[in-house]
C-alpha positions as CSV (number, residue, x, y, z in Angstrom):
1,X,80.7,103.3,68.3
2,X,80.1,103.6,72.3
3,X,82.6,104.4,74.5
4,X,83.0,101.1,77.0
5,X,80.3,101.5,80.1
6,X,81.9,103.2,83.2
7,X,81.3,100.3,85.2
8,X,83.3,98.2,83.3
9,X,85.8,100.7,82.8
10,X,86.2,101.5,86.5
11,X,86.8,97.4,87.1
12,X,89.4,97.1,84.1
13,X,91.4,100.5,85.8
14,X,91.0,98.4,89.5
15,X,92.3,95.5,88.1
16,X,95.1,97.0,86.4
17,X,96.2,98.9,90.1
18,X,95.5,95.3,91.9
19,X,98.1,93.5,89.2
20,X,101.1,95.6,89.9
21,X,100.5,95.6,93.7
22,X,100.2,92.0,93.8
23,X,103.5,91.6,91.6
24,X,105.7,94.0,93.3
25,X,106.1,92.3,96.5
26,X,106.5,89.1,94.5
27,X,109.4,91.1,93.3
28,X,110.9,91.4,97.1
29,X,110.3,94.9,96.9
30,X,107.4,95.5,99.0
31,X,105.0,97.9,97.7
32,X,102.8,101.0,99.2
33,X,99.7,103.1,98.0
34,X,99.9,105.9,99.9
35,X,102.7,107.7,98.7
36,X,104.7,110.6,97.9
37,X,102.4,113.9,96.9
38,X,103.3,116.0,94.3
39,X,103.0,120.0,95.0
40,X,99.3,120.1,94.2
41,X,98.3,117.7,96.6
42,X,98.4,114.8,93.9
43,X,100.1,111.9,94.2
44,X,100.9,108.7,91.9
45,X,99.5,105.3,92.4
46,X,101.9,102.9,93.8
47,X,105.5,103.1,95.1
48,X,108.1,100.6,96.2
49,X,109.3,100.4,99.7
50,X,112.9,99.0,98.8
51,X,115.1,100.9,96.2
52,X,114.2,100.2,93.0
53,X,116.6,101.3,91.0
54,X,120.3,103.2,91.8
55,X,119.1,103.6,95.1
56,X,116.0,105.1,94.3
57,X,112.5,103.9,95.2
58,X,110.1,103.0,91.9
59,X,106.7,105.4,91.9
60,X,103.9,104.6,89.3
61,X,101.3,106.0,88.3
62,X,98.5,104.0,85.7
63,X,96.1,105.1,83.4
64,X,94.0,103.1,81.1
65,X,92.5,104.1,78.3
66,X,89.2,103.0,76.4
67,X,90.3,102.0,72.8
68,X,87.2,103.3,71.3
69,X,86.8,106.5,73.1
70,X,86.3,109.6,70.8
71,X,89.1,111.2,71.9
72,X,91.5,108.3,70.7
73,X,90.2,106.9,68.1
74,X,91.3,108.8,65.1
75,X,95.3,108.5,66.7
76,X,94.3,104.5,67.3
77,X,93.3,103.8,63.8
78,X,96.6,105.5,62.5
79,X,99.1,104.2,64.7
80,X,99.0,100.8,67.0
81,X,100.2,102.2,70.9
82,X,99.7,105.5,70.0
83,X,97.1,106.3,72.8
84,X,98.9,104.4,75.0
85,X,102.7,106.4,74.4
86,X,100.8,109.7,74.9
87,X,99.3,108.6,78.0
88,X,102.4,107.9,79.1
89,X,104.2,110.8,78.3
90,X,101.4,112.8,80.0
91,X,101.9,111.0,83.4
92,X,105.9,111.6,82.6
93,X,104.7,115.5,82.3
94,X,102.3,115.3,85.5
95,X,104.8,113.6,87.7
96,X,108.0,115.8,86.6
97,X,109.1,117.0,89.8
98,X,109.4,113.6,91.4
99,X,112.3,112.9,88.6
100,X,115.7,112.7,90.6
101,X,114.3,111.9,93.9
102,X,112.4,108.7,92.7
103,X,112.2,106.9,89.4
104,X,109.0,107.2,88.0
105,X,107.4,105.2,85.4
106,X,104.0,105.7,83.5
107,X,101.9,102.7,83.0
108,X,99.3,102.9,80.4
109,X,96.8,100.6,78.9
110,X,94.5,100.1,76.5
111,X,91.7,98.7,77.3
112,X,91.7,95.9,74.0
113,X,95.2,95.1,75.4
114,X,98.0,97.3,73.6
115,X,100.3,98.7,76.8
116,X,102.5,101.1,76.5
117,X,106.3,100.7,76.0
118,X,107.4,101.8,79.3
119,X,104.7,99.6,80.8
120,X,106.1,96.7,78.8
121,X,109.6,97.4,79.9
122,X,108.8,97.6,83.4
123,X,106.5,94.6,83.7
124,X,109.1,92.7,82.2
125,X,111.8,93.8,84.9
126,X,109.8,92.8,87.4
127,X,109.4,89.5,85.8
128,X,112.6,89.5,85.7
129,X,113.0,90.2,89.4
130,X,110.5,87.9,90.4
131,X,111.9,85.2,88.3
132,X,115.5,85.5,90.3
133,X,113.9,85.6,93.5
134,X,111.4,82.7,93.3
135,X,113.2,80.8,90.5
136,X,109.9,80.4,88.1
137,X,110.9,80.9,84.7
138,X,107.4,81.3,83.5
139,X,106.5,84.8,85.8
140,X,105.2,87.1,83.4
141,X,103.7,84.4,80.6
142,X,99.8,85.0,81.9
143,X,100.3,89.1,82.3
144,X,102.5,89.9,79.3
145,X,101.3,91.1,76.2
146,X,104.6,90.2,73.8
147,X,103.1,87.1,72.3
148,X,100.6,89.8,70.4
């Protein structure tokens, strides 16, 4: 099997970061890229400029993952999501030291469309959010992946 092209790759990761800043301010919560920086210089990929949760702002950072890379194949074949939850409990690991000041949540895809479960869950809150503000029942339909 090959590993999807770069290209391709590169434009599936873009579009993931393009979804969630074009839903967050949907949300009323306003949303930034440049953001807070961990120790090391890094910093995650999105945060909200209006308190997200208990007063605190929501920081993301996304990852996607190519279903058919070598490196995840073998976990992929013996458990649906697997990639995907370890992806996200990697970003939970990077992005420790933000916990308590923000409320960070990993986002990780696949790229033949299994997300993880805290991606689900947050997607689905800002549905949710979107669906109060703006009254449209049918927010998340075309971005959601429950009806798989």
């Amino acid at each position: 099997m090959k590993d999807l092209s770069l290209p391709a790759f590169l434009a599936f990761v873009h579009s993931v970061h393009r979804l969630i800043l074009e839903i967050v301010p949907d949300a009323d919560l306003g949303a930034i890229t440049e953001v807070v920086k961990r120790a090391d210089g890094k910093r995650p990929d999105g945060m909200t400029m209006i308190p997200f949760w208990h007063g605190k702002a929501l920081v993301w950072g996304a990852t996607v993952l190519d279903t058919v890379a070598v490196s995840h194949i073998v976990g992929s074949t013996a458990q649906a999501g697997r990639a995907a939850r370890e992806a996200e409990d990697k970003k939970l690991r990077t992005y420790a030291e933000l916990e308590g000041q923000y409320l960070f949540v990993p986002l990780a895809f696949k790229t033949f469309g299994t997300w993880g479960a805290q991606s689900k869950r947050l997607i689905a809150e800002i549905g949710r959010r979107i669906t109060n503000q703006t009254g449209k029942k049918r927010t998340t339909d075309f971005f959601t992946t429950d009806q798989y």
